[in-house]
C-alpha positions in Angstrom: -90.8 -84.1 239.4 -87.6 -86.2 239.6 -87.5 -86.1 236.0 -87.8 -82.9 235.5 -85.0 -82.0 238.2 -82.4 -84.7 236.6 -83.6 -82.9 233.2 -82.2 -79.4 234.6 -79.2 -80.9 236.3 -78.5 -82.3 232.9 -79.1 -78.9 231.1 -76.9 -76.7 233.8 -74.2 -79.5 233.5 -73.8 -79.5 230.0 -73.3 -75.3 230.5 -71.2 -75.3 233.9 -70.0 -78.4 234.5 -70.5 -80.6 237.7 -67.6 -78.6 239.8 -70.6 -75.6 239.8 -73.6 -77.2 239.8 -76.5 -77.0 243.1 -79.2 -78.3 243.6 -80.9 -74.3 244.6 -79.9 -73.9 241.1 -81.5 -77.3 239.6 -84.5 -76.4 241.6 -84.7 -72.9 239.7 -84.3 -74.2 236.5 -87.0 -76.8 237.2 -88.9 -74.3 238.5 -89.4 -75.9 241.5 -89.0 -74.2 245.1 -85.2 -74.5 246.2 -86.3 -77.4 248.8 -88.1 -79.9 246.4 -84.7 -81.5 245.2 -84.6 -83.1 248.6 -87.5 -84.9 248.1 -86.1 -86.7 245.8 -82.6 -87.1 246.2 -80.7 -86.8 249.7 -78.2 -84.0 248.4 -76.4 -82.7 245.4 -73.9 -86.4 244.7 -77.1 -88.4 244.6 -78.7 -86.4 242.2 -75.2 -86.6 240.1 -75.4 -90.3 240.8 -78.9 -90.6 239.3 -78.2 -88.1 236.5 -74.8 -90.2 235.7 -76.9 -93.7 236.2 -79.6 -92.0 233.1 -76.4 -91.3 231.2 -75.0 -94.8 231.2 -78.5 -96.2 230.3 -78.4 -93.8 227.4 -74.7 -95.1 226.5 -75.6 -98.7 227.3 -78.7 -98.4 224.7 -76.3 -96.7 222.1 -73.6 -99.2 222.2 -76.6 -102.2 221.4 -78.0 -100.3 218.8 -74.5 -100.5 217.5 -74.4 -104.5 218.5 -78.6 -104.7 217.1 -77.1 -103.2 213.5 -75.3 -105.9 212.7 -76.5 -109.2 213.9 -74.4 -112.3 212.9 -71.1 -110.3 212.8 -69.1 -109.8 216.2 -66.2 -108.2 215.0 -68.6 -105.6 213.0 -70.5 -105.1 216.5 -67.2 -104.1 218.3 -66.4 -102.0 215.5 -69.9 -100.2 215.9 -69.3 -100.0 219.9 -66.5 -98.3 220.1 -68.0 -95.8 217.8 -70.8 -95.4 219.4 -68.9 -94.7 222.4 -66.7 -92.3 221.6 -69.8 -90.5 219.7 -71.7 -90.6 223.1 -68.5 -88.9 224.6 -68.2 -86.3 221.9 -72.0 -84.9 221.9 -72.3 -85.1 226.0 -68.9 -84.4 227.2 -69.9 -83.0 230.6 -72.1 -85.7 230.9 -69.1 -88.6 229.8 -66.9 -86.6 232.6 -69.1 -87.0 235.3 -69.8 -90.6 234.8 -66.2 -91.4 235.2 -65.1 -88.6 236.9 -63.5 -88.4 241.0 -67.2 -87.5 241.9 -68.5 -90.7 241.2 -65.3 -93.0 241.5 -67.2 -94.8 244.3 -70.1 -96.5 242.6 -70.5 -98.8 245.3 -71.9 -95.7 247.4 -74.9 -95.8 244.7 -76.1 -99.8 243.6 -78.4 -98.6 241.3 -75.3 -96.4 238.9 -73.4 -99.5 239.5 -75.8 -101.5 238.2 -76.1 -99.5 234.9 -72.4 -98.9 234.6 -72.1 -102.6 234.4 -75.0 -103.5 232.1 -73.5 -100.9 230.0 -70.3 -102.9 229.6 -71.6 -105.8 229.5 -73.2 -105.1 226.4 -69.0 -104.7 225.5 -68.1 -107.9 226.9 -70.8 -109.8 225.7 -69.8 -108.8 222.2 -66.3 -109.5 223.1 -66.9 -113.3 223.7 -69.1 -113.9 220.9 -65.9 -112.5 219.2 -62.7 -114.4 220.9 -64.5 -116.9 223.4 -61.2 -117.3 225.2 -60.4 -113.6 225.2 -63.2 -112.0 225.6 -62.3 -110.5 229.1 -59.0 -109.1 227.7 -60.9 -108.2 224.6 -63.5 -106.2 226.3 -61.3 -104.1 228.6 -58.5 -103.3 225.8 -61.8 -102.1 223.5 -63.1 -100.1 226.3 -59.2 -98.6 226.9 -59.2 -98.2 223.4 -62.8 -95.7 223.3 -62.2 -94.5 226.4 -58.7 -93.0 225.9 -59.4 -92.2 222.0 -62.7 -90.2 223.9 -60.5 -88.3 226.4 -57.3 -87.3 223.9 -60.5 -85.7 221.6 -62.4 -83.7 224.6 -59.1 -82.8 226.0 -58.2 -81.4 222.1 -55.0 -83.6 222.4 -55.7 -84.1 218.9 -55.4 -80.7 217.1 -52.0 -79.6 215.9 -50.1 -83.3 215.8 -47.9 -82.9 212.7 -49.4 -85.2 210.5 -49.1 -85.2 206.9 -52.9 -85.0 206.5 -56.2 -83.8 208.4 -56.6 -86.0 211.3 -60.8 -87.9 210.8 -63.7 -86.8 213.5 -62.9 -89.4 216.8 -65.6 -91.8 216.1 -64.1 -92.7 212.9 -60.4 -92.4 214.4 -61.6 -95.1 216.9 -63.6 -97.3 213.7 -60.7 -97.5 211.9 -58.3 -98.3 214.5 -61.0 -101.1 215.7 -61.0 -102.2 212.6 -57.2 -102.6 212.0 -56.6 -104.3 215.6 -59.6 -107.1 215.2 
């Protein structure tokens, strides 16, 4: 049943947004009685802890499949991160919100979103070492400043109406080609 509750949170989130969501609403959506949620999660921020902890997995998988496509090549594999980053942004944006969002800002208050958060990046960092052994910390974090801002200006439509002299590419290949230009 947990799954099937963090499945409807994640449904009504991607409509509504995490400022709206409850967990009498995740329970009708489940189809579930409007007490079950608490036997599974204490109350409505550890349910958005766990459905936030599922989406970092998801991002943490995306960005190795990205590192997995090209093995050998660590520049190629930061490239292919940062895409796949701002991609998992762009098709789950309420998603990407809550996971960095004031509602979650203290992931100490939930070890096991911590945990994913950070295997998430270290799939980043890792890459980032194999690329610059010596700056690989500074490497990581400027890549990850890099997605992350490239992600927000896009979901935010910051983007739309610059006057540039040509039609401005999708955000995942905005962030590939500045990747590839700064490595």
């Amino acid at each position: 049943m947990r799954g099937a509750l963090l499945d409807a949170a994640e449904w009504l989130l991607a409509r509504r947004g995490a400022e709206s969501l409850t967990l009498r609403d995740v329970a009708r959506r489940a189809g579930v009685s409007h007490a079950a949620p608490y036997h599974h999660f204490a109350g409505l921020a550890e349910l958005l802890a766990a459905l936030a902890e599922r989406s970092f997995a998801q991002l943490g998988a995306a960005m190795q499949a990205g590192v997995d496509a090209h093995p050998g090549d660590a520049r190629a594999q930061l490239v292919a991160i940062a895409a796949a980053y701002v991609e998992f942004a762009q098709h789950r944006p309420a998603r990407f919100r809550l996971m960095f969002g004031a509602a979650l800002a203290s992931r100490q208050r939930h070890p096991g979103l911590q945990r994913t958060a950070d295997a998430a990046f270290r799939v980043l960092l890792d890459a980032a070492t194999r690329f610059d052994p010596a700056a690989g910390p500074l490497l990581a974090l400027s890549g990850w400043s890099l997605a992350h801002g490239v992600s927000h200006l896009a979901l935010d439509g910051a983007f739309t109406g610059l006057p540039l002299d040509g039609p401005l590419p999708d955000a995942a290949t905005l962030v590939r080609l500045m990747s590839e230009r700064l490595l």
